[in-house]
C-alpha positions in Angstrom: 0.0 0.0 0.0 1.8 3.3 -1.3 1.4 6.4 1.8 0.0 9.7 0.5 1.5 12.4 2.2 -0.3 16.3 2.3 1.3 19.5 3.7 0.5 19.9 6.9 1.6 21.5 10.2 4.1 18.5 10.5 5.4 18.8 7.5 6.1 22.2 7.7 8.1 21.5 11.1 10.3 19.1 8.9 10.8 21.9 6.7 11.8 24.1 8.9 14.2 21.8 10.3 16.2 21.8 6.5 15.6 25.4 6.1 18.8 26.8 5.2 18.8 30.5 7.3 21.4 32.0 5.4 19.9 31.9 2.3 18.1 35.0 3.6 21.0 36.4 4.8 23.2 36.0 1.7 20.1 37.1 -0.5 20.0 40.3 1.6 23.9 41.0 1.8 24.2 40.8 -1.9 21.7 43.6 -2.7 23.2 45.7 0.4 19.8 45.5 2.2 19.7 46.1 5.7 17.2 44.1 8.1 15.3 47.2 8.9 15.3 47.9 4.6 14.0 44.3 4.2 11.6 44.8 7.2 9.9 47.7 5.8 10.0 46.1 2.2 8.5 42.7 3.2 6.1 44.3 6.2 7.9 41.9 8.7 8.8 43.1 11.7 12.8 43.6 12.2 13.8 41.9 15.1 11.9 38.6 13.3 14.0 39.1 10.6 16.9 39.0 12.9 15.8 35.6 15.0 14.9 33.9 11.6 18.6 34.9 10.3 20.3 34.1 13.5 17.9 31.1 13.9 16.7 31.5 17.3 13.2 32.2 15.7 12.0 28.5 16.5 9.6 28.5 14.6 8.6 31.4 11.8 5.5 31.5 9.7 4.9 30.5 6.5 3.2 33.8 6.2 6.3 35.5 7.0 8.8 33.5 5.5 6.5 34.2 1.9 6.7 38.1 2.7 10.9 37.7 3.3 11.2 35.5 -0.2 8.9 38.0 -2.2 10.8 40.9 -1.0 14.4 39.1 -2.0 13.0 38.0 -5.4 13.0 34.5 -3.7 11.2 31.5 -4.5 10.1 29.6 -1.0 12.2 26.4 -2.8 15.0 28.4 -2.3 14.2 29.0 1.0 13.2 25.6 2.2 14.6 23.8 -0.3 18.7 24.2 -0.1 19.4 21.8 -2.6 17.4 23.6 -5.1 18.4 26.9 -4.6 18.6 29.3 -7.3 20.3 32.8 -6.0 20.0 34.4 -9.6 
């Protein structure tokens, strides 16, 4: 019997577990953004930007996490995804 898997709460912990933090901080160095610049770009606040990058944020939203990658012309696979990363 072949297991169906769907994206859930779970999942998303496992995610977070390969998420690859500096992504977001190289994608931010190399435009010469500041964390207060990318906070007022992406609406999140800046010392979340700061715990994601530093990863003491234990757990950040998806909600926020898809505000940071918008703002840094990121795809979320990019973010989540380390082996697929694209930093063009």
């Amino acid at each position: 019997m072949k297991t169906v898997y769907k994206l859930s709460v779970i999942e998303y912990t496992v995610f977070k577990e390969v998420l690859e933090i500096n992504t977001i901080r190289e994608k931010r160095l190399s435009k010469k953004w500041s964390q207060t610049y990318l906070a007022q770009l992406s609406g999140v606040p800046q010392p979340t930007i700061s715990q994601i990058e530093n990863g003491t944020r234990q757990y950040p939203t998806f909600e926020n996490m898809k505000k940071i990658a918008e703002a840094l012309d990121l795809r979320l696979e990019d973010i989540f995804l380390p082996g697929q990363k694209d930093m063009n």
